[in-house]
N, C-alpha and C positions, 0 to 999 in steps of 0.2 A: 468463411465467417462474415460475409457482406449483410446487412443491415440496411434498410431504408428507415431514418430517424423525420419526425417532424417537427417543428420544430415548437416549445412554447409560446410562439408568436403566431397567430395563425396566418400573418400578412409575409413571415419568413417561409422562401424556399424550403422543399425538404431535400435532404441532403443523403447521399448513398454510399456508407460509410465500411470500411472491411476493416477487420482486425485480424490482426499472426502476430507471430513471435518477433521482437524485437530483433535486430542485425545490427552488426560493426556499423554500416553506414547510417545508422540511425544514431548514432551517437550525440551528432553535435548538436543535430535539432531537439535531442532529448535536453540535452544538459545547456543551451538557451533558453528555452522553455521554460524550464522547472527551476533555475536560478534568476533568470526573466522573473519569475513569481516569488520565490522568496527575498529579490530585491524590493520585493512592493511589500514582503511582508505575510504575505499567504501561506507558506511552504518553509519548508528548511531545504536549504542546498545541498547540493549536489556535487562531490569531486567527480572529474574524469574517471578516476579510480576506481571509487564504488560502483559508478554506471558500467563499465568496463568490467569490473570485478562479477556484478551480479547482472549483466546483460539477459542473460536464461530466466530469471528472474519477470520481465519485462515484454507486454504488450505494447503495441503501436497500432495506434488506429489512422487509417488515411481517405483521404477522401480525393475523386480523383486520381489518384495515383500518389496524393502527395501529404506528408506528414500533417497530423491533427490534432495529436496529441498522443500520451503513454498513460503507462502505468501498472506498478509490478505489486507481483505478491511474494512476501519475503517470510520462509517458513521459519518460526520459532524457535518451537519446540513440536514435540511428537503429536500434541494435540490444540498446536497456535500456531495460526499464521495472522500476515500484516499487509494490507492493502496500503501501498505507500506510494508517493510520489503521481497520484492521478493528476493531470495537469491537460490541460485545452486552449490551443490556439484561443485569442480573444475574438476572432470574427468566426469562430463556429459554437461558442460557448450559449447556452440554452436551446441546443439542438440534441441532445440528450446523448451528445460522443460522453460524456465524462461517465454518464449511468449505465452507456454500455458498456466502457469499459469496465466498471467497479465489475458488474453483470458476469463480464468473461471471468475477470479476477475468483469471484467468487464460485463460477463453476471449475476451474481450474483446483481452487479448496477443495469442495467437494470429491471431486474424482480423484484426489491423491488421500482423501480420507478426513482430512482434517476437522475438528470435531467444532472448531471455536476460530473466528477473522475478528481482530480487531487492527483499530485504526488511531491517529494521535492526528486532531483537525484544528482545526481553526473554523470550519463550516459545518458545524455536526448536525444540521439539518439536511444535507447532502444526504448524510451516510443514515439517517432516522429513517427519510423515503426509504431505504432500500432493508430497515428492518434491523439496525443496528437501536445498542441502546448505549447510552451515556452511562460508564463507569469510572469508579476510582483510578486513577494510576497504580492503586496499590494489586489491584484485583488482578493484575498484568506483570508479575512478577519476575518472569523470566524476557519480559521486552527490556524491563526496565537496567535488570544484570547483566543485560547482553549487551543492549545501547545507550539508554540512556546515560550512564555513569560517564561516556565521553563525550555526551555533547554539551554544547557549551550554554546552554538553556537548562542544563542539570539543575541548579537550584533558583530558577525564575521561571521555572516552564509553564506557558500559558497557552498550550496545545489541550485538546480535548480528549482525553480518549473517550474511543465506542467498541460497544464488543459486538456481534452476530454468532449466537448459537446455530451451528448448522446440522447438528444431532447431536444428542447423549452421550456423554465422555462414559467410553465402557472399560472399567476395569480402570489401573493407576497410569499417568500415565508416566514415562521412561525412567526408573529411578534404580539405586539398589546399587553395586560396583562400580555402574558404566559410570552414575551422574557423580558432580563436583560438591563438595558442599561447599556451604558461603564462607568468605573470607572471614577468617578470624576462628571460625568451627573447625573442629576436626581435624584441621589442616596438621598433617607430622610436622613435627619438629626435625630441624637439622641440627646435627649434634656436633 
């Protein structure tokens, strides 16, 4: 997965970037990084936890040999996934690691089928390049029942979301025994 990126500067080195699969040792420069940025305000944080929890989840791009930045794609539902946590060292950022990452993320959608990648930004011109388009949070239903409802931005959220159709959703998608209905519906009664 190595890459030669150049950079938007045309006075900036270009830089010779590989991306795999995130590793246990990748941990703590993930989760400096991406808490590094939600301290400024960019990003939502990150537990040890979750990084740990959903590691599989998780590219790393490096350059040199040595950390650059991540970024995971966190599957929804049957026909949604979620480009999350993309984050870049500050001395490699407009060298286009962040859009190759989205790039991998996005092919990684694709080949598991996935019909539909959205995103919750703070920079949704990022994710516009790359063919997302600005929607409601509403239109995102099952991000919203799965995560939102515990973060702590639940009712001041001033994230963006963006969707990317990446083909026709064919047929329903997973419903009927398996799915939950929403709280308050259907739910039995204890007697």
């Amino acid at each position: 997965m190595d890459t030669t990126l150049t950079s938007a500067d045309p006075t900036a080195p270009t830089v010779e970037v590989t991306l795999r699969h995130a590793r246990v040792d990748d941990v703590a420069d993930m989760l400096e990084l991406v808490n590094g940025l939600a301290a400024d305000g960019v990003m939502l944080p990150r537990s040890p936890a979750s990084v740990v929890e959903n590691l599989r989840d998780f590219v790393v791009a490096t350059v040199d040999g040595k950390f650059a930045g991540c970024g995971a794609l966190a599957i929804i539902w049957t026909d949604l996934a979620e480009v999350r946590s993309i984050a870049v060292l500050p001395e490699l950022r407009k060298h286009g690691v962040g859009k190759r990452i989205a790039e991998k993320l996005l092919e990684v959608a694709e080949d598991l089928g996935i019909a539909r990648v959205m995103a919750f930004t703070y920079v949704p011109g990022f994710f516009e390049r790359l063919g997302f388009r600005i929607v409601e949070h509403a239109h995102l239903p099952h991000k919203v029942f799965n995560d939102c409802l515990n973060c702590p931005k639940f009712h001041k959220c001033d994230e963006i979301a963006v969707l990317k159709e990446l083909r026709p959703i064919e047929g329903q998608p997973l419903s009927g025994p398996l799915s939950l209905p929403m709280p308050g519906r259907g739910m039995p009664r204890r007697a």
